[in-house]
C-alpha positions as a Markdown table, in Angstrom:
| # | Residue | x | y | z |
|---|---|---|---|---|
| 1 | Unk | -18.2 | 16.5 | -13.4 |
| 2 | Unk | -20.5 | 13.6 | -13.2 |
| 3 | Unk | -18.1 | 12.0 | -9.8 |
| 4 | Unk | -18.9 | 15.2 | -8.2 |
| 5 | Unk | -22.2 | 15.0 | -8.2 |
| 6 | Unk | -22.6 | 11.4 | -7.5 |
| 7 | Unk | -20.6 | 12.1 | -4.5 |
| 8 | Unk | -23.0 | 15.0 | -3.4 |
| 9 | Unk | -26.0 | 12.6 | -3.5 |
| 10 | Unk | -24.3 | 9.9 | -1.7 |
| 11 | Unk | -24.1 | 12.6 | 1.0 |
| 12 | Unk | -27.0 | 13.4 | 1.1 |
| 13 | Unk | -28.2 | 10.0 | 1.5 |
| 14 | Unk | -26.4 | 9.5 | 4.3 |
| 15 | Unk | -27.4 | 13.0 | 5.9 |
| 16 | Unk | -31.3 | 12.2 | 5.1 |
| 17 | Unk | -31.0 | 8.8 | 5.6 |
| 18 | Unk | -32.2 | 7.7 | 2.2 |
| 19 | Unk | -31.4 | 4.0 | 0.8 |
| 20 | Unk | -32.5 | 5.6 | -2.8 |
| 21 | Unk | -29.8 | 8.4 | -3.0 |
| 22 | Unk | -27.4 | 6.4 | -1.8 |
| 23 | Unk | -28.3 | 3.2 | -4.4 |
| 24 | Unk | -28.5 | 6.0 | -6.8 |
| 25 | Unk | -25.0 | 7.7 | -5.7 |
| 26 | Unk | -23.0 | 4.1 | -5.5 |
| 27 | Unk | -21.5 | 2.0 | -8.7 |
| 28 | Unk | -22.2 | -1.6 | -9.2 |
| 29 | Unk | -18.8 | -2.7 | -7.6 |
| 30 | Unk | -19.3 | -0.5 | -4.5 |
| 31 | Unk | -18.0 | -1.6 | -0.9 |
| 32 | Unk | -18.8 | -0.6 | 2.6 |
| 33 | Unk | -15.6 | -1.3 | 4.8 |
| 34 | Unk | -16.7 | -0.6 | 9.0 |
| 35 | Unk | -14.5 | -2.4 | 11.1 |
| 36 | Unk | -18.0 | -3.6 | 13.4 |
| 37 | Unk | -18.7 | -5.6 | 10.6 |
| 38 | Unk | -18.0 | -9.2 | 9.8 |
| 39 | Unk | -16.9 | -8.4 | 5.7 |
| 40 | Unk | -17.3 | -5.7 | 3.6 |
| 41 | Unk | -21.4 | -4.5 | 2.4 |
| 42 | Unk | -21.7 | -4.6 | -1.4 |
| 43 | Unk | -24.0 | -2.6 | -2.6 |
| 44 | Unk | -26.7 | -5.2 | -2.6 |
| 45 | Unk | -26.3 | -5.5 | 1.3 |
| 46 | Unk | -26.4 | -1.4 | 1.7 |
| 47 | Unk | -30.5 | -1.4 | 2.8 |
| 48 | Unk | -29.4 | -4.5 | 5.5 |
| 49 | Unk | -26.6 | -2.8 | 6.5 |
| 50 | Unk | -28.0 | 0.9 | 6.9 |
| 51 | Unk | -30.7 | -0.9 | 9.1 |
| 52 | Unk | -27.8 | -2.4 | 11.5 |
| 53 | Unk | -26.4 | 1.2 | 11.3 |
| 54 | Unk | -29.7 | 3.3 | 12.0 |
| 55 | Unk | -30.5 | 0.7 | 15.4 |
| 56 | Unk | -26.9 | 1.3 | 16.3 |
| 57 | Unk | -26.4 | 4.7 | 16.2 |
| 58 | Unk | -30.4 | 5.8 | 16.6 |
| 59 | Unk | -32.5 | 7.3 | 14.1 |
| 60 | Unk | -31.8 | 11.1 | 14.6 |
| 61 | Unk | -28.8 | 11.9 | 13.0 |
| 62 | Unk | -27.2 | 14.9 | 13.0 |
| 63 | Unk | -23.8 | 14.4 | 10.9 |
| 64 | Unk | -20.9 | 16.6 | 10.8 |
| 65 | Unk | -18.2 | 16.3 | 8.3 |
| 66 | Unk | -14.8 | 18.3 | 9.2 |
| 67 | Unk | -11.6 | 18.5 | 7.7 |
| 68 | Unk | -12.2 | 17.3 | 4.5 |
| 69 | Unk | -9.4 | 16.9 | 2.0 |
| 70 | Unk | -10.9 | 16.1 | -1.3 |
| 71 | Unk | -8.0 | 15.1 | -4.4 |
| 72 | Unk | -9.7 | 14.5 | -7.8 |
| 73 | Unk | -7.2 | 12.3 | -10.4 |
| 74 | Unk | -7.1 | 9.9 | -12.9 |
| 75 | Unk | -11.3 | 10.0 | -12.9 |
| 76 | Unk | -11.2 | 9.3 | -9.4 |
| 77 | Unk | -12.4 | 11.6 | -6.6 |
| 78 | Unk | -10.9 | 10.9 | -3.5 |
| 79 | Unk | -12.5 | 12.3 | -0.1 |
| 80 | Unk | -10.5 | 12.0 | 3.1 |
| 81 | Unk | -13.1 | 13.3 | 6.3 |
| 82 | Unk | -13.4 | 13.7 | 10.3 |
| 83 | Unk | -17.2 | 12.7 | 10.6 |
| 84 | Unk | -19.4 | 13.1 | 14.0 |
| 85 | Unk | -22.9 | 12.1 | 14.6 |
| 86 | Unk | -23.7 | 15.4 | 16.7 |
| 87 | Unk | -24.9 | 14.7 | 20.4 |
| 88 | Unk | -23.2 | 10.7 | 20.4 |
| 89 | Unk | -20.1 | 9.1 | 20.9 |
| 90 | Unk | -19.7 | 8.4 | 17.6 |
| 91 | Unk | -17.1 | 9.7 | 15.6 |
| 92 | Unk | -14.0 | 8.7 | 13.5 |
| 93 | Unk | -12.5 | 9.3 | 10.0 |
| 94 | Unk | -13.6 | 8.1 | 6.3 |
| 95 | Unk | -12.4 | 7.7 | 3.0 |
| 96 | Unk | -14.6 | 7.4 | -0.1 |
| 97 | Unk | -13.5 | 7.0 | -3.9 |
| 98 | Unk | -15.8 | 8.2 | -6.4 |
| 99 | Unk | -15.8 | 7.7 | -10.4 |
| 100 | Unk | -18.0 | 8.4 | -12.7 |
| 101 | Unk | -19.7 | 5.1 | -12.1 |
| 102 | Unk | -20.4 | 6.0 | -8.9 |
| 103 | Unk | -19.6 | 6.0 | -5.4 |
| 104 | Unk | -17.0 | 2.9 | -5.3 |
| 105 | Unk | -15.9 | 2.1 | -2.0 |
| 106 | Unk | -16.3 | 3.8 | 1.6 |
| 107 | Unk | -14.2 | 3.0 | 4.8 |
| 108 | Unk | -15.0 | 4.9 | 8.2 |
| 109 | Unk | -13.2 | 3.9 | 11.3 |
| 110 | Unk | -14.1 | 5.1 | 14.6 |
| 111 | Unk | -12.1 | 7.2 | 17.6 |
| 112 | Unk | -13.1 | 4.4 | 20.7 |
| 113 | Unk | -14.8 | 1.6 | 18.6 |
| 114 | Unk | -13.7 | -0.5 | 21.7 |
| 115 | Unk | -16.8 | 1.5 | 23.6 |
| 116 | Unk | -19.2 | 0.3 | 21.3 |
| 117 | Unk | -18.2 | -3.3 | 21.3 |
Protein backbone atom coordinates (compact mmCIF):
# COMPACT_ATOMS: atom_id res chain seq x y z
CA UNK A 1 0.00 0.00 0.00
CA UNK A 2 1.08 3.39 -1.17
CA UNK A 3 0.30 4.92 2.92
CA UNK A 4 2.69 2.45 3.94
CA UNK A 5 5.39 3.40 2.19
CA UNK A 6 4.87 7.12 2.44
CA UNK A 7 4.99 6.55 6.02
CA UNK A 8 8.35 4.57 5.82
CA UNK A 9 10.01 7.60 4.06
CA UNK A 10 8.67 10.08 6.29
CA UNK A 11 10.65 8.02 8.83
CA UNK A 12 13.38 8.02 7.42
CA UNK A 13 13.44 11.58 6.97
CA UNK A 14 13.17 12.22 10.29
CA UNK A 15 15.94 9.45 11.18
CA UNK A 16 18.39 11.04 8.48
CA UNK A 17 17.30 14.29 8.88
CA UNK A 18 16.24 14.91 5.34
CA UNK A 19 13.71 17.94 4.42
CA UNK A 20 13.39 16.00 0.84
CA UNK A 21 12.01 12.62 2.20
CA UNK A 22 9.97 14.20 4.47
CA UNK A 23 8.47 16.90 1.68
CA UNK A 24 8.31 13.85 -0.40
CA UNK A 25 6.54 11.58 2.46
CA UNK A 26 3.93 14.48 3.56
CA UNK A 27 0.40 15.47 1.68
CA UNK A 28 -0.37 18.96 0.72
CA UNK A 29 -2.69 19.50 3.81
CA UNK A 30 -0.07 18.19 6.20
CA UNK A 31 0.34 19.59 9.92
CA UNK A 32 2.99 19.56 12.53
CA UNK A 33 1.36 19.84 16.01
CA UNK A 34 4.50 20.32 19.00
CA UNK A 35 3.22 21.86 21.95
CA UNK A 36 6.85 24.39 21.94
CA UNK A 37 5.33 25.87 19.15
CA UNK A 38 3.27 28.91 18.68
CA UNK A 39 0.59 27.07 15.83
CA UNK A 40 0.73 24.17 13.95
CA UNK A 41 3.85 23.85 10.80
CA UNK A 42 2.12 23.29 7.41
CA UNK A 43 4.04 21.73 5.22
CA UNK A 44 5.38 24.80 3.70
CA UNK A 45 6.88 25.80 7.17
CA UNK A 46 8.44 22.02 7.68
CA UNK A 47 12.29 23.26 6.36
CA UNK A 48 11.84 26.46 9.15
CA UNK A 49 10.58 24.38 11.58
CA UNK A 50 13.05 21.29 11.25
CA UNK A 51 15.81 24.09 11.64
CA UNK A 52 14.09 25.29 15.13
CA UNK A 53 14.06 21.44 15.86
CA UNK A 54 17.77 20.49 14.79
CA UNK A 55 19.30 23.76 17.07
CA UNK A 56 16.94 22.50 19.83
CA UNK A 57 17.65 19.10 20.10
CA UNK A 58 21.40 19.16 18.42
CA UNK A 59 22.29 17.76 15.18
CA UNK A 60 23.20 14.08 16.09
CA UNK A 61 20.21 12.22 16.47
CA UNK A 62 19.90 9.03 17.36
CA UNK A 63 15.98 8.20 17.39
CA UNK A 64 14.23 5.41 18.93
CA UNK A 65 10.68 4.55 18.31
CA UNK A 66 9.04 1.92 20.91
CA UNK A 67 5.77 0.65 21.46
CA UNK A 68 4.30 1.38 18.31
CA UNK A 69 0.69 0.56 17.67
CA UNK A 70 0.00 0.96 14.06
CA UNK A 71 -4.16 0.57 12.99
CA UNK A 72 -4.72 0.89 9.12
CA UNK A 73 -8.73 1.82 8.20
CA UNK A 74 -10.81 3.54 6.13
CA UNK A 75 -7.39 4.52 3.89
CA UNK A 76 -5.98 5.91 6.79
CA UNK A 77 -2.90 4.50 8.63
CA UNK A 78 -2.74 5.50 12.00
CA UNK A 79 0.72 5.19 14.07
CA UNK A 80 0.54 5.68 17.79
CA UNK A 81 4.61 5.66 19.21
CA UNK A 82 6.98 6.24 22.51
CA UNK A 83 9.91 8.10 20.60
CA UNK A 84 13.49 9.00 22.38
CA UNK A 85 16.29 10.96 20.92
CA UNK A 86 18.99 8.44 22.40
CA UNK A 87 21.68 10.10 24.91
CA UNK A 88 18.96 13.51 25.62
CA UNK A 89 16.20 14.37 27.63
CA UNK A 90 14.04 14.28 25.09
CA UNK A 91 11.33 11.93 24.78
CA UNK A 92 7.49 11.69 24.59
CA UNK A 93 4.74 10.06 22.54
CA UNK A 94 3.45 10.75 18.77
CA UNK A 95 0.63 10.18 16.58
CA UNK A 96 0.84 10.42 12.77
CA UNK A 97 -2.03 9.71 10.17
CA UNK A 98 -1.06 8.70 6.88
CA UNK A 99 -3.20 8.35 3.46
CA UNK A 100 -2.38 7.74 0.34
CA UNK A 101 -1.75 11.46 -0.13
CA UNK A 102 0.74 11.37 2.19
CA UNK A 103 1.83 11.88 5.60
CA UNK A 104 -1.23 14.17 6.92
CA UNK A 105 -0.75 15.32 10.32
CA UNK A 106 1.88 14.58 13.22
CA UNK A 107 1.52 15.48 16.91
CA UNK A 108 4.45 14.50 19.49
CA UNK A 109 4.26 15.62 23.00
CA UNK A 110 6.99 15.40 25.37
CA UNK A 111 7.55 13.46 28.99
CA UNK A 112 9.01 17.02 31.05
CA UNK A 113 8.44 19.69 28.28
CA UNK A 114 8.45 22.04 31.31
CA UNK A 115 12.54 21.29 31.38
CA UNK A 116 12.86 22.56 28.10
CA UNK A 117 10.96 25.75 28.55
Amino acid sequence: MLRKKLRQLYIEGWYELNIKKLLAATAKDFKFFDPMERAPVDRDGLIRYMERWNARVGYKQEWRLSHETRKDQNGVLTDWEWWELVGTDFAGSAVVTTTDLGVTMEKITYSNIKEFL
